[in-house]
C-alpha positions in Angstrom: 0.0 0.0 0.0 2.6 2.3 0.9 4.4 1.8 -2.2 1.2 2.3 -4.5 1.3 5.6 -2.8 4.8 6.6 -3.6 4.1 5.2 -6.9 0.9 7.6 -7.4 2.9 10.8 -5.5 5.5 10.0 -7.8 3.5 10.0 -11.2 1.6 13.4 -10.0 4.9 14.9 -9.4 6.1 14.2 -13.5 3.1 14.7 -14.9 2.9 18.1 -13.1 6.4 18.9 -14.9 5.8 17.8 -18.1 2.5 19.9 -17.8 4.1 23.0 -16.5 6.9 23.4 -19.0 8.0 26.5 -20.7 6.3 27.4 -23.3 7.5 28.5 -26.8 6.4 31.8 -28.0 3.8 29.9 -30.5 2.2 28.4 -27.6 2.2 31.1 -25.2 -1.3 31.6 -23.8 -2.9 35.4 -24.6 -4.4 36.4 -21.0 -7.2 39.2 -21.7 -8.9 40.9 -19.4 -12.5 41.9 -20.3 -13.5 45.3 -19.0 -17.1 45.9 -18.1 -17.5 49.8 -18.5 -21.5 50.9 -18.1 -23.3 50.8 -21.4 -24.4 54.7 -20.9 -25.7 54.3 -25.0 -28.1 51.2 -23.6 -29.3 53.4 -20.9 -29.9 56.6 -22.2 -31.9 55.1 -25.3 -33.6 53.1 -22.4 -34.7 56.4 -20.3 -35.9 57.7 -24.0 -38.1 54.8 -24.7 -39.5 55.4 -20.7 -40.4 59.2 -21.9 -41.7 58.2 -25.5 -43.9 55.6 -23.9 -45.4 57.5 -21.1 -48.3 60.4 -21.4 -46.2 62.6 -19.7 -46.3 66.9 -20.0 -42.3 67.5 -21.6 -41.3 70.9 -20.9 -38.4 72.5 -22.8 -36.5 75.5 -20.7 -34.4 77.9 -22.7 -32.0 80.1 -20.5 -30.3 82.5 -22.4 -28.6 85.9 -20.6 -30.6 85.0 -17.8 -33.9 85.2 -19.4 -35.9 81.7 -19.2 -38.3 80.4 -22.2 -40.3 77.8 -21.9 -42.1 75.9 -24.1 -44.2 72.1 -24.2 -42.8 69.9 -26.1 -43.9 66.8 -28.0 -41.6 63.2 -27.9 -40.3 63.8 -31.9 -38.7 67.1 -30.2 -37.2 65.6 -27.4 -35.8 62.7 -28.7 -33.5 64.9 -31.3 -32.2 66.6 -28.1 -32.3 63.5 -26.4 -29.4 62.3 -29.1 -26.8 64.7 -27.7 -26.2 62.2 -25.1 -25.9 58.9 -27.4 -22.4 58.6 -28.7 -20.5 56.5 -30.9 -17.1 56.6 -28.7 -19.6 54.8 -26.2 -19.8 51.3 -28.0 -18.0 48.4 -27.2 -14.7 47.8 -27.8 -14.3 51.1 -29.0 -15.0 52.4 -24.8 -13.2 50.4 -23.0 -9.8 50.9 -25.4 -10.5 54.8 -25.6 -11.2 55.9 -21.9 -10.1 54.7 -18.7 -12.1 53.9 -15.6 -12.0 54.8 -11.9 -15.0 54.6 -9.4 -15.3 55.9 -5.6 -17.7 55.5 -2.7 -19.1 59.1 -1.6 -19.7 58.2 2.1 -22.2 61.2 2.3 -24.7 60.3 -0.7 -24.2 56.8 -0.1 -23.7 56.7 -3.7 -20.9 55.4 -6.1 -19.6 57.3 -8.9 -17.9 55.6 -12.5 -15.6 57.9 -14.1 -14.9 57.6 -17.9 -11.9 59.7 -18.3 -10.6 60.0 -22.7 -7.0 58.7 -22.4 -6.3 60.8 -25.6 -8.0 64.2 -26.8 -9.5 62.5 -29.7 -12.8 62.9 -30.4 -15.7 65.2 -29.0 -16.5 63.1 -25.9 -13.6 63.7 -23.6 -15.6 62.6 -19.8 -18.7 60.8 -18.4 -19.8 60.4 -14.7 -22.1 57.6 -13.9 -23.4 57.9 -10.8 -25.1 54.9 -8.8 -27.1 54.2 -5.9 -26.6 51.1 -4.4 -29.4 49.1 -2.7 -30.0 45.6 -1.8 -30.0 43.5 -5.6 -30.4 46.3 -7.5 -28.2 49.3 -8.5 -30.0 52.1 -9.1 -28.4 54.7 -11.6 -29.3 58.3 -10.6 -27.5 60.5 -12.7 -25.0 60.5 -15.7 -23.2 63.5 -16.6 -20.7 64.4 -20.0 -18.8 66.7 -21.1 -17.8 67.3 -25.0 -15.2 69.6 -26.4 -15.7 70.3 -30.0 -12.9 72.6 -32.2 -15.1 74.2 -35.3 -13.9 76.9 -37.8 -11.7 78.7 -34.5 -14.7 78.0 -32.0 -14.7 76.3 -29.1 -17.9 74.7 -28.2 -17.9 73.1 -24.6 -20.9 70.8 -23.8 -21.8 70.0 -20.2 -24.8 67.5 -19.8 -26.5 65.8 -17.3 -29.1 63.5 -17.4 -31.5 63.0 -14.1 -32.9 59.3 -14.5 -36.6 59.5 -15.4 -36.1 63.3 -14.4 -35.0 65.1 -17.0 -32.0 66.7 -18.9 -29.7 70.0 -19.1 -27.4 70.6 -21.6 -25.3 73.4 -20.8 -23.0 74.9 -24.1 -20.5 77.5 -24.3 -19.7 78.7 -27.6 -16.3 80.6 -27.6 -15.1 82.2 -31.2 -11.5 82.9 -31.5 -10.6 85.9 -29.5 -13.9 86.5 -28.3 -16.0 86.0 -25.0 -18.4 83.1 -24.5 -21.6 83.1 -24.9 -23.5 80.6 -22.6 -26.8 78.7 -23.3 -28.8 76.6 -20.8 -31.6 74.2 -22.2 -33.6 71.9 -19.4 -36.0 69.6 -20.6 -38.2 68.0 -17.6 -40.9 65.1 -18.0 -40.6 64.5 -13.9 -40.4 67.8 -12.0 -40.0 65.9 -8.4 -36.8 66.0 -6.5 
């Protein structure tokens, strides 16, 4: 018996080796690590399916040198804004190889925050925010915020948006010519006016 065992321990110990050799470079192993960076595209059209498929009053804001427009608004109208926030630098793999990731706990909001940061200045979408709300299985997204730069003709267009799940959206743009001050426009579009 106790030299079946030494036989066995024996055995294990070779074929262990000979399974564990170095590897030529034809037979290395590729390791890859899949990222799982929030699919802000998915969600957004998700949020403008939720408005289009509701009977809900959409009111369009305009705030321009501090003097506020308003306006109703029908789903057509609101779904072109809406687009500002879809964005072809948000697909997969075309994310995750573009813009880099961090997250963080904010103790006081009890809330965690994803931050898509563009590892390169290419493109108009240079940052996104997703900010969640944990709860017991389910995470509830809250907000998502995204800033775009855009060079045109020597202007400098800034976006800053933030979308309010089933809330509503601002888009905030600066619009800078070349030498000149900027001018700042506010539009606010709100199908849920609670807090």
């Amino acid at each position: 018996m106790k030299k079946q065992f030494v036989v066995a321990f024996l055995f294990s110990i070779v074929l262990s080796a000979c399974n564990n050799h170095p590897k030529n470079n034809n037979e290395e192993e590729k390791i890859t690590v899949k990222k799982n960076f929030f699919r802000v595209n998915d969600f957004i059209k998700s949020e403008i399916g939720y408005v289009d498929s509701l009977p809900l009053a959409i009111i369009k804001y305009n705030i321009d040198n501090n003097k506020t427009d308003s306006v109703f608004i029908k789903p057509p109208a609101f779904n072109i804004i809406a687009q500002a926030f879809i964005s072809d630098a948000l697909i997969s793999p075309s994310f995750e190889e573009n813009f880099t990731e961090n997250s963080f706990m904010d103790e006081a909001t009890q809330s965690v925050t994803f931050t898509y940061s563009a590892k390169k200045n290419i493109g108009e979408l240079r940052h996104v925010d997703v900010l969640v709300k944990p709860t017991p299985g389910l995470n509830k997204v809250k907000s998502i915020y995204m800033e775009k730069i855009i060079n045109k003709n020597d202007t400098l267009i800034i976006k800053k948006m933030i979308w309010k799940a089933r809330r509503n959206l601002t888009i905030i743009t600066s619009i800078q010519p070349l030498g000149q001050k900027a001018v700042i426009n506010q539009t606010k579009i709100v199908w849920d006016d609670r807090d």
